[in-house]
N, C-alpha and C positions, 0 to 999 in steps of 0.2 A: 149523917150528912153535915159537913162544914156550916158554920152558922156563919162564915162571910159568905160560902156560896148563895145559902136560905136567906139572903135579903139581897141578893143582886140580881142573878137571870138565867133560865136554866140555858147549859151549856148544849142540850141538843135537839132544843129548841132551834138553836142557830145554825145547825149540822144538817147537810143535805143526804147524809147516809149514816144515819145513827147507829144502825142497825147492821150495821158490816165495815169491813175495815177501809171501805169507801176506795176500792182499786177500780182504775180501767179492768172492760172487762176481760176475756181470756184470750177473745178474737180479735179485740183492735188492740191489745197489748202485741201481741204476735205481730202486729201491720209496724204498726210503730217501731218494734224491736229490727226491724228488718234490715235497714239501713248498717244500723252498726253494727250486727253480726258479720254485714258483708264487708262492712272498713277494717274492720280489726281481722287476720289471719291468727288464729289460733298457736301455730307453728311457729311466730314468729316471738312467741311469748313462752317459753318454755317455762317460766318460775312459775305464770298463772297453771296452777293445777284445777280449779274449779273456776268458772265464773265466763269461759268464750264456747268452747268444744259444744258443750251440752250443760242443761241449766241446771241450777242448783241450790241450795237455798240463800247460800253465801259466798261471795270468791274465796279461795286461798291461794296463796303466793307462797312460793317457799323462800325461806330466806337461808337454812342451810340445810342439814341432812337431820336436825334434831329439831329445826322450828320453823313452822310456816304463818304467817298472820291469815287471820279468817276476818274479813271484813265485811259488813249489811247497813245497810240504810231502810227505816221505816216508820213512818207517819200517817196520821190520820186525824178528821175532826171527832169528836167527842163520843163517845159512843155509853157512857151514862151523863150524869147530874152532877156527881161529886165529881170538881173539880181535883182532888189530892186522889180520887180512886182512879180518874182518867188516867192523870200523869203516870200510876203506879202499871195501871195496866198496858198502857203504849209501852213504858218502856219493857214489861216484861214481853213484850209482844216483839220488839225489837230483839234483845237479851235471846228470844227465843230460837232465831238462826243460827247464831254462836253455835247455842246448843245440839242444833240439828245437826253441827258437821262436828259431832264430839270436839266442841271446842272450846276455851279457859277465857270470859272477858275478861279486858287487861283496862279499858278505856271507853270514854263514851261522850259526846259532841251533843247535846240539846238542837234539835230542831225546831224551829217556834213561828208558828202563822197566828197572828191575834190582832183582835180588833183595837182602835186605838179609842175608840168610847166605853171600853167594856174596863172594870175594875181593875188596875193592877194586880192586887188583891187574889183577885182569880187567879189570875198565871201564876203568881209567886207561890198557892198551893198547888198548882198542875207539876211545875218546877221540883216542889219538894213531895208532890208523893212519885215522879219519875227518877228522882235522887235517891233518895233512900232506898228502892228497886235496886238503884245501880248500886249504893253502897251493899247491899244486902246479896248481891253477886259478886263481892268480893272487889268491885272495880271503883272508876272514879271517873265524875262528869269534867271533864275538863277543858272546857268553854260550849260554844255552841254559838249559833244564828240569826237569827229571828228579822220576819219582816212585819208589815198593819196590812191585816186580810179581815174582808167584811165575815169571811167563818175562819174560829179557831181551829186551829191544829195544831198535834204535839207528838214528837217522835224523838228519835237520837239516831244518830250513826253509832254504831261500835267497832271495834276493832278487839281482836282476843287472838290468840295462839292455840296451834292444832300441832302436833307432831305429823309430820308427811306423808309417814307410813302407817299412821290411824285415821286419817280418814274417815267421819260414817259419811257417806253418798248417799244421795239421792237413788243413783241406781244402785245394783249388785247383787236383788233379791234372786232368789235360786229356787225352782220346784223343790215345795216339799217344806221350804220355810214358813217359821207360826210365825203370823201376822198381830203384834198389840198395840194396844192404844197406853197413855198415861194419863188422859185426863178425859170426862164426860163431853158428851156431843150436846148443839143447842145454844151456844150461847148466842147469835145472829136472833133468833125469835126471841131466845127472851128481855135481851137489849131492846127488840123493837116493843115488845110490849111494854116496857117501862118506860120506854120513850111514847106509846100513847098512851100512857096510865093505866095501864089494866092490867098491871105483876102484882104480886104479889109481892109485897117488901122484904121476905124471908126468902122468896125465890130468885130476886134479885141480888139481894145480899150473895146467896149461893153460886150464880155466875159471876160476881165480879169476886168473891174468892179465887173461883176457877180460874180464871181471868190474869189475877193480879199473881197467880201460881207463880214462882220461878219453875222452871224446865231442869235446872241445876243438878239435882240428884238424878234423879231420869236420865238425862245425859251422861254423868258421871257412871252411872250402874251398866249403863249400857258401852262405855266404854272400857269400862274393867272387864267386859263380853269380848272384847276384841279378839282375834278377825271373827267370831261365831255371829255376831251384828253384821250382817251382809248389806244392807238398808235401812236408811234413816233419814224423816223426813217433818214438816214441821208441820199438821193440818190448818191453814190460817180462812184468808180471803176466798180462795177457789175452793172449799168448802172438803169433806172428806173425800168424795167424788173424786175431786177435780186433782188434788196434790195424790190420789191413789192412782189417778191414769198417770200420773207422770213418772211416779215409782214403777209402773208397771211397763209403762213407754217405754223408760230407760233400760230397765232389766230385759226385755224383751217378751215377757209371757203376762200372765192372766195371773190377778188379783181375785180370792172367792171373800168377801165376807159374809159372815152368821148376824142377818142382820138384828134376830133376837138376841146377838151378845154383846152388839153395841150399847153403850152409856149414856145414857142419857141424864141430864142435870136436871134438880126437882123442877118440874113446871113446863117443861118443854115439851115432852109430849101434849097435855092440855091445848099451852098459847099454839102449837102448828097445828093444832084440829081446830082450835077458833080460826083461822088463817092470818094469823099474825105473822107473816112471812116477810122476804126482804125480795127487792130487787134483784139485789146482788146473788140470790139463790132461785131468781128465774132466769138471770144468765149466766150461769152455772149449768144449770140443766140446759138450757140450747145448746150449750156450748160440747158440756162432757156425757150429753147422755146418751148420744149415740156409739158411746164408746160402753156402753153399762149395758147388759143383761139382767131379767131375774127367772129363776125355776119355779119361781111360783109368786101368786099374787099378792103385792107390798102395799100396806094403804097407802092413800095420797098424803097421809099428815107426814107419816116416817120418809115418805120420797120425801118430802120437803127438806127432812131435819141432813138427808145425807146429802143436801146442796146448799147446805145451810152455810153461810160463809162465817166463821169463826175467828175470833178475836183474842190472839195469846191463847189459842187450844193446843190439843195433845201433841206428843210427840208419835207419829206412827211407824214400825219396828219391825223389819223383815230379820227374823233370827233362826241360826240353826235348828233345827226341830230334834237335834240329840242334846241341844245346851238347852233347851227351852225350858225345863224345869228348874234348874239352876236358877238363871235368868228370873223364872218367875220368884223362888227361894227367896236372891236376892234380894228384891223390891219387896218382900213382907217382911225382910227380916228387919230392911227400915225403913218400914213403916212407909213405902211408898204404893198409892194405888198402881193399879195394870190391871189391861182385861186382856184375854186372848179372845181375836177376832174375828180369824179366818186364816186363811191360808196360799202361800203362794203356788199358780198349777202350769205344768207347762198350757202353753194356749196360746192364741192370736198375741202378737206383745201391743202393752197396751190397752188392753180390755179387763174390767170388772165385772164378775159376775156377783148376785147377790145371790143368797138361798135362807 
């Protein structure tokens, strides 16, 4: 921990959703969105490839037949202590939409809400551990915003390049597709227990690893899969539940996952049996879980952890089930984790089941 931050004030303390990546929830997001789905016609925007028709993690724009810009905006107030570990993890958190649409950041805009009593000090490390993120994907911060808000926040807009005809979607999973993850489930509980003091500092350490992950290789392996990567999607705020109904929404069929082969990060099963839970992961479940089945009986701690709302978590992977070994090959050969999960079934579109 920064020893400017260790004599000024903890950061989420100040933060009214420590513990998730502090979004509207999924239903009045939807209310809100309403309006301008209906002013903007889709049709009339032929470049916009992602970002009106149907949602997705990020717009893309083509700009000719070999390059399209993939653009995301994302911010939040604090979600640990270390002020240089926030900044690192917003920004990999942002950085991580790019990624979901197998896409290169080129750039990157600081976002900034901060108090005007609170240390300079502090942001100037928020700053440089969300920079050095963004240098460490290759890209460059190249100005940003900032207003005086009684809670901090910190995020970036990006902007990176996709090729048009690589695409990874949100939708496109296909029966029969193996379902993986790239990073542990859990980080939403165990933020929130460090945020009331009762982590463990090795297990805290552990998610904001997780956390502070670039997506970058992951993305990269998964687009050297091309077209065999039929889906891809980024598990953030609406928790693995909730961006799984939307993968499933879109593609049109049913989602199974092996919920014993989910990842869980050290500590996390423990903190969701204390009930160190988050808000943000009881509407989650209002929201997506009547779209969720299960075949048999799931404790209450593990429902918690699959509406956990995650902060820079996994990348989730609908892939052909004959390249699936490859795919998997790949990712050991460097050295990156993956679990297989579950699998895509024809079904209801839209619906989860668990077993």
């Amino acid at each position: 921990m920064s020893e400017t931050f260790d004599k000024a004030i903890k950061l989420t303390a100040l933060a009214t959703c420590a513990g998730c990546a502090a979004k509207m929830g999924p239903d009045d997001l939807a209310k809100v969105l309403r309006p301008i789905a209906e002013m903007f016609d889709p049709a009339r925007y032929p470049s916009l490839l992602r970002g009106l028709a149907e949602p997705d993690d990020a717009l893309v724009w083509k700009l000719d037949d070999e390059r399209a810009l993939v653009h995301t905006a994302d911010f939040f107030p604090p979600v640990v202590d270390d002020p240089y570990a926030f900044g690192a993890i917003a920004a990999a958190n942002a950085l991580s939409d790019v990624y979901a649409m197998g896409g290169t950041p080129l750039f990157a805009i600081n976002l900034v809400a901060f108090p005007g009593d609170l240390d300079p000090s502090i942001l100037s490390e928020i700053l440089r551990g969300g920079g050095e993120k963004v240098k460490e994907a290759g890209a460059v911060v190249a100005g940003g915003h900032s207003i005086s808000d009684n809670e901090p926040k910190y995020g970036l807009a990006v902007t990176g390049l996709v090729h048009p005809a690589r695409i990874l979607a949100k939708g496109g999973a296909r029966p029969g597709d193996v379902l993986m993850l790239t990073k542990p489930l859990g980080a939403g509980v165990l933020t929130t227990a460090g945020k009331r003091g009762k982590s463990d500092p090795a297990h805290l350490d552990a998610a904001i690893a997780s956390m502070s992950r670039l997506s970058a290789a992951a993305s990269r392996l998964f687009q050297q899969a091309h077209p065999h990567v039929h889906a891809l999607t980024d598990v953030t705020g609406f928790s693995l539940m909730g961006h799984a109904r939307e993968m499933a929404n879109l593609s049109g069929l049913t989602l199974y996952f092996d919920v014993d082969a989910l990842p869980l990060l050290p500590g996390a099963e423990s903190y969701a049996k204390a009930g160190l839970t988050t808000g943000g992961g009881k509407r989650n479940e209002s929201y997506y879980g009547s779209f969720v089945s299960a075949g048999r009986t799931i404790e209450r701690w593990m429902m918690d952890l699959l509406y956990d709302p995650q902060t820079s978590g996994p990348l989730l992977a609908a892939v052909d089930p004959s390249q699936a070994a490859k795919v998997i090959a790949a990712f050991q050969s460097a050295g990156e984790p993956l679990w297989v999960v579950g699998e895509a079934k024809t079904g209801p579109g839209g619906t989860i089941e668990l077993g």
